[in-house]
C-alpha positions, 0 to 999 in steps of 0.5 A: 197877751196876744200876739200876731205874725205881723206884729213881729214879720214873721210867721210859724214855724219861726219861732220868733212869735213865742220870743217875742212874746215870752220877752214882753212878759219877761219870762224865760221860753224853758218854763213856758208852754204853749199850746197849739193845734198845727203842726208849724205851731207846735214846731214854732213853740220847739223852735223857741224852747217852750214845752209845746203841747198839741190840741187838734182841731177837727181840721188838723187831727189827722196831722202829725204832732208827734213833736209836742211835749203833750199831746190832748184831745181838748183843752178840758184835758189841761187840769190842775194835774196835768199843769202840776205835771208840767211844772214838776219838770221845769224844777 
């Protein structure tokens, strides 16, 4: 699914993107993760009670993404176990 900040009229670090987002595939925002690479992102995803976990990029690696959930260096950290970890906590 995509979707963008003028499909709903407000940007990050408003949480109503993920609402939005996590409404139109009928799933509840508390078992859901968002990933993102900026700090707003990462307090949008909070904002909408989403597991956040931060990816920098090489231009936001030096911001501080302490709030996420997670924190990886790449996407290729995102494996089977490090998803069967995140799920263990939404049970």
């Amino acid at each position: 699914m995509i979707r963008t900040w003028d499909m709903v009229g407000r940007k990050k670090p408003d949480p109503l993107l993920y609402l939005s987002a996590c409404e139109a595939l009928g799933v509840d925002p508390s078992v859901s993760v968002a990933f993102e690479d900026s700090p707003n992102g990462v307090l949008a995803a909070k904002r909408a009670g989403m597991t956040a976990v931060a990816v920098p990029n090489s231009v936001t690696q030096q911001f501080d993404l302490s709030l996420a959930d997670y924190q990886l260096t790449s996407l290729a950290e995102a494996n089977l176990e490090f998803f069967k970890n995140i799920a263990s906590s939404f049970v």
